[in-house]
C-alpha positions in Angstrom: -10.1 26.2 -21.9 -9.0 27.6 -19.0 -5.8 26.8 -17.2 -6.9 25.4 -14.1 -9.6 23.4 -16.2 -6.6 21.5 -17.6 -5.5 21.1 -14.9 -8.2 19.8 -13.0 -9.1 17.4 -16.3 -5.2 16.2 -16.1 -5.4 15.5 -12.4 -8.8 13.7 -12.8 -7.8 11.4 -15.5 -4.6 10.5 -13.0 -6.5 10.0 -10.3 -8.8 7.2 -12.0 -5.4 5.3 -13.0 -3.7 5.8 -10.3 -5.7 6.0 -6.5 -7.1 2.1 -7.1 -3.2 0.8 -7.0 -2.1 3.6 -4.4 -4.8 2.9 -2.0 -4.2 -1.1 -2.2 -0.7 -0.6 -1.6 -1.2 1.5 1.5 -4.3 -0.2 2.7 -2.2 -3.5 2.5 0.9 -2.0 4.6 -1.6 -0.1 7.2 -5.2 -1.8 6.9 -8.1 0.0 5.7 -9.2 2.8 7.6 -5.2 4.1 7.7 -4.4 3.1 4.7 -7.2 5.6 2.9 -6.6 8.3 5.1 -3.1 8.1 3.5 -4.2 7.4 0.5 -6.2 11.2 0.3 -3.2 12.6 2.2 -1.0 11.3 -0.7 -3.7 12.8 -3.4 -4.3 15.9 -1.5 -0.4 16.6 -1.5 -0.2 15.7 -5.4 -3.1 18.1 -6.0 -1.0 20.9 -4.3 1.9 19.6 -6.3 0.7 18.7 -9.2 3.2 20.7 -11.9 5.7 18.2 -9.9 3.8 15.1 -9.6 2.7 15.1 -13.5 6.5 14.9 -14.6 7.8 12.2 -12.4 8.8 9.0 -13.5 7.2 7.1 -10.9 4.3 9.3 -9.3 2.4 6.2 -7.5 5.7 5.5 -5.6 6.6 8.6 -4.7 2.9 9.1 -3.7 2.9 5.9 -1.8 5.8 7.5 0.3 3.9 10.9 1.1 1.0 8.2 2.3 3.6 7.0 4.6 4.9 10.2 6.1 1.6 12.6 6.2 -0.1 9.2 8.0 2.8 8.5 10.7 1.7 8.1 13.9 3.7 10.0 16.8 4.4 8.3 19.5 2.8 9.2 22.5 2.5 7.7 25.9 0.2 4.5 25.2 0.3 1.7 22.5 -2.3 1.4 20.1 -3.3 -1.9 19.6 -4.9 -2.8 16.0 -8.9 -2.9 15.5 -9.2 -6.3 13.5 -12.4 -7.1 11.8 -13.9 -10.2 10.9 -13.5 -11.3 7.9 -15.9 -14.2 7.4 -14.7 -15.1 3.6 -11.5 -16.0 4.6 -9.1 -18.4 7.1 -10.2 -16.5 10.0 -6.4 -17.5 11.4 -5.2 -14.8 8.4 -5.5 -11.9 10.1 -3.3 -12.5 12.7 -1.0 -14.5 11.0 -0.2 -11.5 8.5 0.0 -9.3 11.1 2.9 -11.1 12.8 4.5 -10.5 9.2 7.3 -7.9 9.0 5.9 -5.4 7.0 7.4 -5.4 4.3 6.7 -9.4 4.1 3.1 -8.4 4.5 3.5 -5.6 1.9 4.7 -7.6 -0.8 2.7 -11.1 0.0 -0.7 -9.4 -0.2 -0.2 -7.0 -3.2 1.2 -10.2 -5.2 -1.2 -12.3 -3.9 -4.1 -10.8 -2.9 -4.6 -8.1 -5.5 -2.4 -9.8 -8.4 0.5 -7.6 -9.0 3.8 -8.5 -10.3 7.2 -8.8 -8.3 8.4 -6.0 -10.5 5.3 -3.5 -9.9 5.6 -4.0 -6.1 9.4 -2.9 -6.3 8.8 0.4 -8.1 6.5 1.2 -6.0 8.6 -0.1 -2.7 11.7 1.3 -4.5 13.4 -1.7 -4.1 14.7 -5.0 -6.7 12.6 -7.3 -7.8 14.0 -10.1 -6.1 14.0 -8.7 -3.4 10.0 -8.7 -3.4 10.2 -12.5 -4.1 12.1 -12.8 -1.2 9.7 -11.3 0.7 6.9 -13.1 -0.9 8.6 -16.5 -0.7 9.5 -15.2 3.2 6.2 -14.6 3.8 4.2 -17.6 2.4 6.6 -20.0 4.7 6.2 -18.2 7.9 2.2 -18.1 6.8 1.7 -21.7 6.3 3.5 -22.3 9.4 1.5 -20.0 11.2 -2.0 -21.5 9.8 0.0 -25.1 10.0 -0.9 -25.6 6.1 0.5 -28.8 4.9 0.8 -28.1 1.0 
């Protein structure tokens, strides 16, 4: 088989483990149209880089920063205000509320939470401790049900 065959084999088969995780993480830090543009920014970089990408310890994380820099928005001489969409399946209070998290509050409360990861995946891919992602989630869920004025 050809080189680039290989390649393109060995960048498929990482793509289908990996871009379901990377685009969660980024769609919960910058909602979902922003956070799958950065999510094929982050793939279209690794493809470039892939004889990199393939030997790195932790590609998603490292991926999940390129999301964050090749999405950044310059700032320019109005504010952008969020588009939020109903969501009719949950509180509809939610969308706010985790918007008025910090981010990485939000981050951390809605990949443990809402997609089921551990405190441990969402630091490897936040580079940070562990504990420090329970902090954030712990953080988070008070200033939530204050927010939504949840009693349990």
């Amino acid at each position: 088989m050809a080189q680039g065959g290989a390649k393109a084999e060995a960048f498929d088969a990482f793509v289908r483990e990996t871009e379901p995780r990377l685009r969660r993480a980024l769609v919960a830090r910058y909602g979902a149209d922003r956070g799958r543009e950065a999510t094929a920014e982050a793939l279209g970089w690794a493809w470039v880089h892939w004889r990199r990408v393939e030997s790195m310890s932790n590609p998603v994380g490292y991926l999940y920063r390129v999301g964050q820099s090749r999405t950044r928005r310059r700032r320019s001489g109005y504010s952008e205000q969020p588009v939020s969409a109903p969501v009719p399946w949950i509180e509809p209070a939610l969308d706010a509320a985790l918007r008025d998290l910090s981010e990485q509050q939000r981050v951390a409360v809605v990949l443990v939470h809402g997609f089921g990861w551990t405190a441990s995946e969402v630091g490897e891919l936040l580079g940070v401790k562990t504990t420090t992602v329970q902090t954030h989630v712990e953080r988070a869920l008070v200033r939530l049900r204050v927010s939504l004025e949840a009693t349990t």
